[in-house]
C-alpha positions in Angstrom: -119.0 205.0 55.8 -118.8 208.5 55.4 -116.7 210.6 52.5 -112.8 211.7 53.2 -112.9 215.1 53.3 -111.1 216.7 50.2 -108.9 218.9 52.7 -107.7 215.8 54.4 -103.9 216.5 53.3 -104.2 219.8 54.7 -105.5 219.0 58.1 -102.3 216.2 58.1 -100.3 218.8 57.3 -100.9 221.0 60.5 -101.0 217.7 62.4 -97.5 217.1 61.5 -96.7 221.0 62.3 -97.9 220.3 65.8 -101.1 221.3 65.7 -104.1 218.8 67.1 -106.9 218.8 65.1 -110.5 218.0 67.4 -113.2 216.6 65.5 -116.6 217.4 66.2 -119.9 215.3 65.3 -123.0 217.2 65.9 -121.5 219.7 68.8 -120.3 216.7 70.5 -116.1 216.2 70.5 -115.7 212.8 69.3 -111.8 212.0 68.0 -108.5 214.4 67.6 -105.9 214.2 65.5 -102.4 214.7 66.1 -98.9 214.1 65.0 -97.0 210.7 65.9 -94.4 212.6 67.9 -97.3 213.8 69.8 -99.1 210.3 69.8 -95.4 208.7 71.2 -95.5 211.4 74.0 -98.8 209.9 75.2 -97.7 206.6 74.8 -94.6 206.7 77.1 -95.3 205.6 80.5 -94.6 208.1 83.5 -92.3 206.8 85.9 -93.3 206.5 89.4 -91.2 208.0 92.5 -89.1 205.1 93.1 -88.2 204.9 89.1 -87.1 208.7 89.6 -85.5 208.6 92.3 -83.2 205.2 90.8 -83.0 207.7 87.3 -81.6 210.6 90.0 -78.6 208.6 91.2 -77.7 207.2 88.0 -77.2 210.3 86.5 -76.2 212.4 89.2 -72.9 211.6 91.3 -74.5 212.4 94.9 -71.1 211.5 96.8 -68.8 213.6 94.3 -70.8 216.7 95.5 -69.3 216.4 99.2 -73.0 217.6 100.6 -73.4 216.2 104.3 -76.9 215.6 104.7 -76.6 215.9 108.6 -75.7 219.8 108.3 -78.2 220.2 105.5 -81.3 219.0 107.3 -79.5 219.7 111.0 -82.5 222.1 111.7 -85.6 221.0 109.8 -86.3 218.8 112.6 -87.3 219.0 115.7 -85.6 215.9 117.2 -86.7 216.2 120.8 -88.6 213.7 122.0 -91.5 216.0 123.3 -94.0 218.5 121.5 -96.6 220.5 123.1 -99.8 220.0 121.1 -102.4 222.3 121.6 -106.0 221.4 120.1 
């Protein structure tokens, strides 16, 4: 087991300030060290597109807006039912 180093409460120090500390063995990056607010940001799992969507419409009052999607996406489609495709 190797020795603490003596300026351990230092390095916690910056860790708590933000900064990540990377430890090195030999050249080679082997562990880092970083604040738990850091640590809990890892932790927290990413929600996929169906979770963000659901967060969307809980917070956000789509009806209140009066937005008519028709007239909004009226020409971003070609609706006809042919389409000359040219290879």
């Amino acid at each position: 087991m190797e020795q603490i180093p003596p300026n351990l409460d230092k390095i916690i120090q910056e860790a708590e300030q933000g900064e990540t500390i990377q430890i090195t063995q030999q050249g080679k990056q082997t562990a880092v060290i970083l604040s738990h607010a850091e640590y809990e940001k890892l932790l927290k799992k990413t929600p996929n597109f169906w979770e963000s969507v659901e967060r969307f419409r809980q917070e956000y009052d789509i009806e209140a807006a009066d937005i008519n999607p028709d007239e909004i996406f009226a020409s971003g489609r070609d609706k006809s039912s042919e389409r000359k495709v040219i290879f």
